[in-house]
C-alpha positions in Angstrom: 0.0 0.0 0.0 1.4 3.5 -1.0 1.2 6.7 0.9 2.3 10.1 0.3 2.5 12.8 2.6 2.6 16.7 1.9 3.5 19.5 3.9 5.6 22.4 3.6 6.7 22.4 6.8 10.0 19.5 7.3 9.9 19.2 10.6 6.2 18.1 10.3 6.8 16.1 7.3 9.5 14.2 8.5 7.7 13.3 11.9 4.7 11.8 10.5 6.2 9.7 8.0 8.5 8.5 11.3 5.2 8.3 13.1 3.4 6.2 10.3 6.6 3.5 9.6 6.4 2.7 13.2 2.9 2.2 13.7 3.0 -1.1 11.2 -0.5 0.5 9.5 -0.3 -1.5 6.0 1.3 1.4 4.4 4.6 0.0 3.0 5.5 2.4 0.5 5.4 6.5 1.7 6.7 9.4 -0.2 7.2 12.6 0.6 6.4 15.9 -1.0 7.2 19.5 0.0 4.4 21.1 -1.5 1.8 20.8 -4.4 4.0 21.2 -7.3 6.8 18.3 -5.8 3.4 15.6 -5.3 2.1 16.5 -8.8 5.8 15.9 -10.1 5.9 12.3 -8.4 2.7 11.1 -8.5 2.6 9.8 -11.9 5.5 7.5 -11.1 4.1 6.2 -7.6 -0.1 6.6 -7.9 -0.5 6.7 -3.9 -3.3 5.0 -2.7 -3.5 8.0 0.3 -2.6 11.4 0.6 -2.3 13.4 3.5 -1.7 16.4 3.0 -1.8 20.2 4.3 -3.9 22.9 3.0 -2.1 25.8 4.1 0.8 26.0 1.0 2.2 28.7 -1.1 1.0 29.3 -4.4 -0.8 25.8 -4.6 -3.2 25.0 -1.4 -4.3 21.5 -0.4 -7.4 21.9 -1.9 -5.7 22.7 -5.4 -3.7 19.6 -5.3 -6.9 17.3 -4.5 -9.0 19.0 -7.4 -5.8 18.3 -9.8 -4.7 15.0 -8.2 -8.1 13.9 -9.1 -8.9 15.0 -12.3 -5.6 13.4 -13.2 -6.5 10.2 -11.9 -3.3 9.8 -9.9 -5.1 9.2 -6.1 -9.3 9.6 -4.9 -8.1 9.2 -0.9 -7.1 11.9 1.0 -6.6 13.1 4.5 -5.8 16.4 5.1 -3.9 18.6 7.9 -4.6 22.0 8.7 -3.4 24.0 11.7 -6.4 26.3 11.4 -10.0 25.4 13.1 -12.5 27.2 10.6 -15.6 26.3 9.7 -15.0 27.1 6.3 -12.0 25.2 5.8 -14.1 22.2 7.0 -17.1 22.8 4.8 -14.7 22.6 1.6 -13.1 19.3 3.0 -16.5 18.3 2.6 -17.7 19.4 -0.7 -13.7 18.0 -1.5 -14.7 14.2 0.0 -11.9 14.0 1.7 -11.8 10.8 4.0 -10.7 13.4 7.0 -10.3 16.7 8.4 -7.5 16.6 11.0 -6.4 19.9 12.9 -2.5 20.3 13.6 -0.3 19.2 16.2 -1.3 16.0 15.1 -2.7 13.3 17.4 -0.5 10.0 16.7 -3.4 7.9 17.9 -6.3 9.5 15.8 -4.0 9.5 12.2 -2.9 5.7 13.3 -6.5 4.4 13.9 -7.5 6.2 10.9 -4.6 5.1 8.6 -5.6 1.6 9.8 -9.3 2.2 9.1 -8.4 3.1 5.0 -6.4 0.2 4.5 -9.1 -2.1 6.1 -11.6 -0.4 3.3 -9.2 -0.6 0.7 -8.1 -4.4 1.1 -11.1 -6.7 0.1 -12.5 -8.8 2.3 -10.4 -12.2 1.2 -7.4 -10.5 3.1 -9.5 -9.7 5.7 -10.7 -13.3 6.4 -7.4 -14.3 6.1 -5.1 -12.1 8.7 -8.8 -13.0 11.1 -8.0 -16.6 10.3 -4.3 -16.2 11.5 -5.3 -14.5 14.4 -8.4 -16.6 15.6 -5.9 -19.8 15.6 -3.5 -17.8 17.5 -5.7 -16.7 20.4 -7.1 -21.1 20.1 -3.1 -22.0 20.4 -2.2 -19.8 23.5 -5.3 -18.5 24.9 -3.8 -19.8 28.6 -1.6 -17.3 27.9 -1.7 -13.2 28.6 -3.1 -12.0 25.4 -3.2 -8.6 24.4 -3.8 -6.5 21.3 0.2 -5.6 21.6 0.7 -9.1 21.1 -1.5 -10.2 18.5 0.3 -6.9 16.6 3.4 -8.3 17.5 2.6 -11.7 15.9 0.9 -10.4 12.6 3.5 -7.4 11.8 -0.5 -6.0 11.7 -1.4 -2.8 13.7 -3.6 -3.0 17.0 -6.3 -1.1 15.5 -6.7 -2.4 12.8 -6.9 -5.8 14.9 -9.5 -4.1 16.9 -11.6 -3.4 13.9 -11.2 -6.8 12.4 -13.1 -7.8 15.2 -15.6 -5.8 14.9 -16.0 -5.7 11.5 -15.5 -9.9 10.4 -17.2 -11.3 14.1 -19.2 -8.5 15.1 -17.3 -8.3 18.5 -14.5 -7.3 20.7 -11.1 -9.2 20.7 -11.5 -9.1 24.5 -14.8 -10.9 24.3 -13.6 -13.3 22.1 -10.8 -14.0 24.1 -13.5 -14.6 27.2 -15.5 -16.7 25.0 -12.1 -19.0 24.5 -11.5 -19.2 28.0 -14.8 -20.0 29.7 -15.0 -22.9 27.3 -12.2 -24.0 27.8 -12.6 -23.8 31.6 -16.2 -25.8 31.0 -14.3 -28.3 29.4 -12.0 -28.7 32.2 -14.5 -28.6 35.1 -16.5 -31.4 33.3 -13.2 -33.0 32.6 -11.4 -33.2 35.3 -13.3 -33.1 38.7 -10.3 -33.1 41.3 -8.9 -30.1 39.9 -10.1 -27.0 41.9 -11.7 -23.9 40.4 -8.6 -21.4 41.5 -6.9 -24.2 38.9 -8.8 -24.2 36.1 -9.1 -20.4 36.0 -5.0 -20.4 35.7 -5.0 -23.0 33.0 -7.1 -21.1 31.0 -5.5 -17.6 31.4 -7.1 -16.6 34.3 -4.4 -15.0 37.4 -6.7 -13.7 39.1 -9.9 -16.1 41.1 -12.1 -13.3 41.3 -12.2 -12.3 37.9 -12.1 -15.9 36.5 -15.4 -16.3 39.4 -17.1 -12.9 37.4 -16.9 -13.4 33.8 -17.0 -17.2 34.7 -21.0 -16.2 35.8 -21.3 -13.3 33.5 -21.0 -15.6 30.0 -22.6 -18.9 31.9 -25.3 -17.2 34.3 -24.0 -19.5 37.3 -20.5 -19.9 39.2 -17.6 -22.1 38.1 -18.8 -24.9 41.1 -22.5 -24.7 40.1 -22.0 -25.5 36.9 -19.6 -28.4 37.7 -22.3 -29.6 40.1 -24.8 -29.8 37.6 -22.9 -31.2 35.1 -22.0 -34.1 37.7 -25.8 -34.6 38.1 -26.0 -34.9 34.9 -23.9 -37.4 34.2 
């Protein structure tokens, strides 16, 4: 995926590309331009599939270098940066459909979730199922484990928003619930299982430190406590 980034202003341009190749959000390939005129010189060449880039440049605005950039057919995403907070700058970034409107300093947080956020829209659905797929066997393989978002990033090479949205987006829930919905059935497995071993027990072996909280979400997804449901599954039996 290919990103360029435009802004008069180095110090700001350098940073953000910095920012973005940390952040692991899909975007392999970034250029930089120093104003309109050096994008519209590249472009050809590299067709980003994003630009950000800043309105307030000499000679040739941000707003310029969307209308030309798209009548060219060179990129039809764009974020753009402004350090100004007008209403009438934000009215033309909607007639402009840009994909956002972000004021200056910039908030590494809000560009990374919604760098992550394009690149989920752009890549079809196949991928999508795919990275979900890696990471719904990995959570199955080491759910005993502490799990995090972190880690699951660290695994994929994939950012942790972007994670976060595949979960909402492919299951239609949270990693953390997921993660739960591992565990406690797991944990019913195990209590049915294995009779001898205590509660405190099978909470650890299925990622669970603490009693307590194993006890709570234990009730919250079954509706009764870890020992009542062994005791009815005894009876059962």
């Amino acid at each position: 995926m290919k990103l360029m980034i435009v802004d008069d202003e180095p110090y700001i341009l350098e940073g953000l590309t910095k920012m973005i190749k940390e952040a692991s959000t899909g975007f392999t390939q970034i250029m930089e331009a120093k104003d309109a005129f050096e994008a519209l010189d590249k472009m050809p060449g590299f067709h980003p599939d994003v630009v950000i880039t800043d309105l307030d440049m000499p000679e040739k605005d941000g707003f310029e270098l969307i209308e030309e950039t798209r009548k060219a057919g060179y990129c039809d995403r764009f974020v753009i940066l402004t350090g100004y907070d007008e209403f009438e700058y934000a009215r033309k970034a909607i007639r402009a459909k840009v994909v956002e409107y972000l004021l200056k300093p910039i908030n590494q947080d809000e560009i990374m979730k919604i760098l992550t956020t394009i690149f989920t829209d752009i890549n079809g659905p196949l991928e999508h199922i795919g990275h979900m797929d890696k990471i719904v066997d990995y959570i199955n393989r080491h759910y005993s484990n502490p799990l995090s978002l972190d880690d699951l990033a660290g695994y994929t090479g994939l950012h942790p928003n972007y994670i976060s949205n595949l979960f909402r987006k492919e299951l239609d829930i949270t990693f953390i619930h997921y993660l739960n919905s591992v565990r406690i059935e797991k944990a019913r497995e195990l209590l049915e299982q294995d009779r001898h071993l205590s509660v405190h027990l099978v909470g650890q072996q299925v990622g669970y430190e603490s009693p307590q909280y194993f006890l709570k979400i234990f009730k919250r997804y079954i509706g009764m406590t870890p020992g009542l449901y062994r005791e009815n599954a005894t009876r059962s039996n």
